[in-house]
Short mmCIF file of the C-alpha atoms (twelve columns), coordinates in Angstrom:
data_MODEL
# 
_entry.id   MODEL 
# 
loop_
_atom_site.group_PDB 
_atom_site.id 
_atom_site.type_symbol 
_atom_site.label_atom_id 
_atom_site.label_alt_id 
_atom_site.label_comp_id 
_atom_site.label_asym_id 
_atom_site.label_seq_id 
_atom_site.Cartn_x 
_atom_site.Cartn_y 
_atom_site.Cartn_z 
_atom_site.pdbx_PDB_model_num 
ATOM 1  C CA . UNK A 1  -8.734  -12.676 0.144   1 
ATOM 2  C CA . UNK A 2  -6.360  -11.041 2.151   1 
ATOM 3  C CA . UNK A 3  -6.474  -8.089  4.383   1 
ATOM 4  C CA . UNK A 4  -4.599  -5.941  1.352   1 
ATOM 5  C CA . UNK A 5  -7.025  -6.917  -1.244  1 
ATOM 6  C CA . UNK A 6  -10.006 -5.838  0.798   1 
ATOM 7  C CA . UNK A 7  -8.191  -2.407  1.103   1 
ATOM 8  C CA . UNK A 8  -7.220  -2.142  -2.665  1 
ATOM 9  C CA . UNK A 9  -10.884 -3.010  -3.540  1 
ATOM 10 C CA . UNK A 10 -12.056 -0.145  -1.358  1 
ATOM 11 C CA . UNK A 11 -9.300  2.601   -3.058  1 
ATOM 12 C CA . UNK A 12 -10.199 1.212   -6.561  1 
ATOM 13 C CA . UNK A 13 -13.654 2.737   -6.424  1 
ATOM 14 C CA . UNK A 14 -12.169 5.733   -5.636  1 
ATOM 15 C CA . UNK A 15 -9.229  6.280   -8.382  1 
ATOM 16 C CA . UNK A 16 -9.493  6.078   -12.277 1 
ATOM 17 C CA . UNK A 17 -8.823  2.714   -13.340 1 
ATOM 18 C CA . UNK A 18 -4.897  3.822   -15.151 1 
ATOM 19 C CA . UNK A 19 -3.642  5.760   -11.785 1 
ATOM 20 C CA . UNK A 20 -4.888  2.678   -9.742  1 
ATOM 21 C CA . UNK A 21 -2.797  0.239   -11.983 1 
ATOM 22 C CA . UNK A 22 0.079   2.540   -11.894 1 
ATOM 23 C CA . UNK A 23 0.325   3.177   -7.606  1 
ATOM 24 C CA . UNK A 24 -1.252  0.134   -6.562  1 
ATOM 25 C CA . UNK A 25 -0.589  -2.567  -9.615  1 
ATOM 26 C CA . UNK A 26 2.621   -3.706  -8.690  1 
ATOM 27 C CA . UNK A 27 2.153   -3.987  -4.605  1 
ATOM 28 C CA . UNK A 28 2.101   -7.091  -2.937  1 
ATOM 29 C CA . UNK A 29 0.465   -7.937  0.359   1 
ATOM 30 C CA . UNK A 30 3.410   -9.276  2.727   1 
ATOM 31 C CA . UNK A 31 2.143   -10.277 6.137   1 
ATOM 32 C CA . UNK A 32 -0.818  -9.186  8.767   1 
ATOM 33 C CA . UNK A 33 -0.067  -9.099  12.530  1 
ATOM 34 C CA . UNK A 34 -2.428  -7.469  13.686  1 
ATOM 35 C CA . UNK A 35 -1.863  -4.009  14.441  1 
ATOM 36 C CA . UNK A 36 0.406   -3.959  11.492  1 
ATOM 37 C CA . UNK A 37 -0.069  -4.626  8.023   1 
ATOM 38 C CA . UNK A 38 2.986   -5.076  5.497   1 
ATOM 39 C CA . UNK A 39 2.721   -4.239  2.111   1 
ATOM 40 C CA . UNK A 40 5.677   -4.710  -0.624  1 
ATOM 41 C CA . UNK A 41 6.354   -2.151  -2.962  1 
ATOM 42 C CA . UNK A 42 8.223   -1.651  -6.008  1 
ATOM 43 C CA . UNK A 43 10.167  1.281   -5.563  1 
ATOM 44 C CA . UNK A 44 10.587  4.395   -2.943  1 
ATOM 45 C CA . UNK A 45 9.622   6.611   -5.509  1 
ATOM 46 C CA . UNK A 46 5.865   4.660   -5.702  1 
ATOM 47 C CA . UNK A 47 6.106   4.039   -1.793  1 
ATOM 48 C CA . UNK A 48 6.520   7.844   -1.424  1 
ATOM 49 C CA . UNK A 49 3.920   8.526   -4.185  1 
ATOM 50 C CA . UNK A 50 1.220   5.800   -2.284  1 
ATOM 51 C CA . UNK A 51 1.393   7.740   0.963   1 
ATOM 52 C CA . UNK A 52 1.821   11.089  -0.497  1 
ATOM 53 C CA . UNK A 53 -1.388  11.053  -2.724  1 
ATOM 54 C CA . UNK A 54 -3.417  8.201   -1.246  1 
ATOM 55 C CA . UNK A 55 -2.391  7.733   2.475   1 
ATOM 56 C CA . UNK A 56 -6.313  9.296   3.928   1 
ATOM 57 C CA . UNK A 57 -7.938  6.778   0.705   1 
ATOM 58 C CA . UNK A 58 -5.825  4.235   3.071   1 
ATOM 59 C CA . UNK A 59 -7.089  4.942   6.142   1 
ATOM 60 C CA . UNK A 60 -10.673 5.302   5.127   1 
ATOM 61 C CA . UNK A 61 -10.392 1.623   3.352   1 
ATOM 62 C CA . UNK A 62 -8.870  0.513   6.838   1 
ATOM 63 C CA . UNK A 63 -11.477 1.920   8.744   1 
ATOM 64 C CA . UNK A 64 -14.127 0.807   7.068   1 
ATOM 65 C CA . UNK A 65 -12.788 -2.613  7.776   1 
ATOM 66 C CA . UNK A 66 -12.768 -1.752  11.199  1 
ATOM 67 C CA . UNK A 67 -9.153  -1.787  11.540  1 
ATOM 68 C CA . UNK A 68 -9.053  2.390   12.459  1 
ATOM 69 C CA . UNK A 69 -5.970  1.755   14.306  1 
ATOM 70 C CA . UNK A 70 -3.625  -0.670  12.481  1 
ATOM 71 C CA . UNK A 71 -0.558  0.796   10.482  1 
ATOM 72 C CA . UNK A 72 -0.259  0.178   7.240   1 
ATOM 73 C CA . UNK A 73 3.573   -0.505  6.355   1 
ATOM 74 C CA . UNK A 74 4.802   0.260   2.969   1 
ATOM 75 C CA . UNK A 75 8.505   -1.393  2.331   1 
ATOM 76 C CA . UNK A 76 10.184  -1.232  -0.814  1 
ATOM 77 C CA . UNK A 77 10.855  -5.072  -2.283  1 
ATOM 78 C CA . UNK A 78 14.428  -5.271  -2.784  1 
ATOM 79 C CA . UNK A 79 16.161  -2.402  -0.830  1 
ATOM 80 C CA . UNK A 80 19.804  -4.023  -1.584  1 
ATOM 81 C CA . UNK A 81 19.278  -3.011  -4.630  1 
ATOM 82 C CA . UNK A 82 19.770  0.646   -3.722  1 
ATOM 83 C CA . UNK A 83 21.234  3.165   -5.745  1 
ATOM 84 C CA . UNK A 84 23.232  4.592   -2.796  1 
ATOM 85 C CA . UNK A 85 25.733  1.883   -3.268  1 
ATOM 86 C CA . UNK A 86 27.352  3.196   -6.278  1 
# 
C-alpha cells in the first residue's frame, strides 16, 4: 500500500462514495521522496477541483500519517496534450 492509498482511504470516509470516484477515481500515485509526494492526475480541471474542494481533507489525511509537513504534488498525466497548442 502506498503512501497515496493510505491518504485516499482517510478522504474516502469523509466524501460520499460518487464525488470520491469522480475527484479521486482516476489519480494515480507517482513517486514518494520524502518531503514530497507526487500524485498523477487526469486533467487541470480535476487537479484544480482536488485542491480547491479537498486540499485541508489532504492535509488532515497527511497528518494523521504523521507526514504534517510533506507536499502533496498534484501533476496533470499528459500535459503535451495541452489545448494551448492549437
Amino acid at each position: 500500500m502506498t503512501i497515496w492509498d493510505e491518504v485516499l482511504s482517510s478522504v474516502r470516509e469523509t466524501l460520499p462514495e460518487d464525488d470520491f470516484r469522480r475527484w479521486f477515481g482516476a489519480t494515480a500515485y507517482a513517486s514518494d521522496s520524502g518531503d514530497q509526494i507526487t500524485v498523477w492526475v487526469p486533467s487541470e480541471a480535476v487537479r484544480r477541483h482536488i485542491v480547491g474542494h479537498f486540499q485541508e481533507e489532504l492535509d488532515r489525511a497527511l497528518a494523521a500519517l504523521g507526514r504534517r509537513d510533506t507536499l502533496l504534488r498534484l501533476v496533470v498525466a499528459g500535459m503535451d496534450d495541452d489545448d494551448d497548442d492549437e
